[in-house]
Each structure stands twice: as structure tokens, then as C-alpha cells.
C-alpha positions, 0 to 999 in steps of 0.5 A, a space after each residue: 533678180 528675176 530677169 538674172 534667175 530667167 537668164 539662168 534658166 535659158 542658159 541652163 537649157 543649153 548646159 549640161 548637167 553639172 553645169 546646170 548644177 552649179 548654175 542654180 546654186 550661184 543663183 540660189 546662194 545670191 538669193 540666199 545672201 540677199 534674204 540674209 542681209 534682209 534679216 539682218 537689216 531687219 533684226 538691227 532696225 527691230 533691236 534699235 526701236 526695241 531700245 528706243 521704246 526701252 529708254 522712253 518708258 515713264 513710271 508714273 506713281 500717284 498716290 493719295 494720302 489719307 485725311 488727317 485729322 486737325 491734332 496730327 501735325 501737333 502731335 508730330 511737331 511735339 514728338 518731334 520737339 527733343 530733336 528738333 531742340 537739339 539740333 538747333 542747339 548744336 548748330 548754334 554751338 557749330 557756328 560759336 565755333 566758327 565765330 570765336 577765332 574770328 572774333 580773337 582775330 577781329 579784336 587783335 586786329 581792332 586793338 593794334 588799329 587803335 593804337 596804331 591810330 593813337 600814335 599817328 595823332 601823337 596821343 593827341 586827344 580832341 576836345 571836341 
């Protein structure tokens, strides 16, 4: 770039004027497009390592509980003791009512077997 700007020095020397005029200010527009695609280059780099810093923040939290006495857990467990019941209780009434189709089903199924069974042998009952 400097080899192009002392060109246009010498050249300038030997022109008139306007021609001068306009000499210098191709040259300084060149210049001027040349630092504007530096800064852009840059500010795209800066904003590209500002995302990346960005996406690998960690947020560490530590805590630290306090000492319990031995009876806090017990306390906790008896005060929890009514829900705790009665959540157990309606699952095993949720599974009651997943079971009993299947038993209806099952028993149906076992009892046309059976009589199924009794009348392939003919009604025949084994001694033993």
C-alpha cells in the first residue's frame, strides 16, 4: 500500500491540480475501505469469542446444610406419616383396578379351558 501511495505522490508532482485532487482521494478512499473491512473483520471476531465466553459460563452453587439434630428425620417421617399412608393406599386401589378385568378375563379364559379340556378326554376322569 505505501509503494501504491508513493506512486501516487510522484504522479501527483507531474498532474495538475484537480487531478491531484482526485488522486488522493482514490487513494484515500482505498485506504479508508481497506481500515473498514479491518474493523469489521474485527468487531465480527470480537462478537463471535463474546458468544463463545457467553455459552461457557458455568454457575457453580454450594451449599452446605446445617447439622440436624438425631429426632429430625423421625419428626419429618411422623409428620409425614398421613400422606405417605394415604398415598400408599390409593396406589394399591389404582392397581385393584388395573388387576380385576384382567382377573374377569383370566377366569373366563381358565374356565372355557377347562371345559374345553373335559370335553376333548370325553368326560373321562383318571384314576390315578
Amino acid at each position: 500500500m505505501a509503494s501504491t501511495q508513493a506512486a501516487g505522490l510522484r504522479a501527483c508532482r507531474n498532474a495538475t491540480a484537480a487531478a491531484c485532487t482526485l488522486l488522493a482521494s482514490s487513494i484515500v478512499h482505498r485506504a479508508s475501505c481497506i481500515v473498514q473491512a479491518d474493523y469489521e473483520a474485527a468487531a465480527g471476531k470480537r462478537a463471535l469469542l463474546a458468544q463463545r465466553v457467553e455459552t461457557e459460563i458455568l454457575d457453580v452453587s454450594i451449599r452446605s446444610e446445617r447439622h440436624r439434630p438425631f429426632w429430625t428425620p423421625i419428626g419429618r417421617a411422623l409428620r409425614e406419616f398421613g400422606g405417605h399412608l394415604a398415598e400408599g393406599i390409593s396406589t394399591a386401589i389404582t392397581g385393584l383396578a388395573y388387576l380385576v378385568p384382567w382377573l374377569v378375563l383370566m377366569s373366563v379364559l381358565g374356565w372355557a379351558g377347562r371345559r374345553w379340556w373335559r370335553r376333548r378326554r370325553g368326560g373321562k376322569i383318571s384314576a390315578g
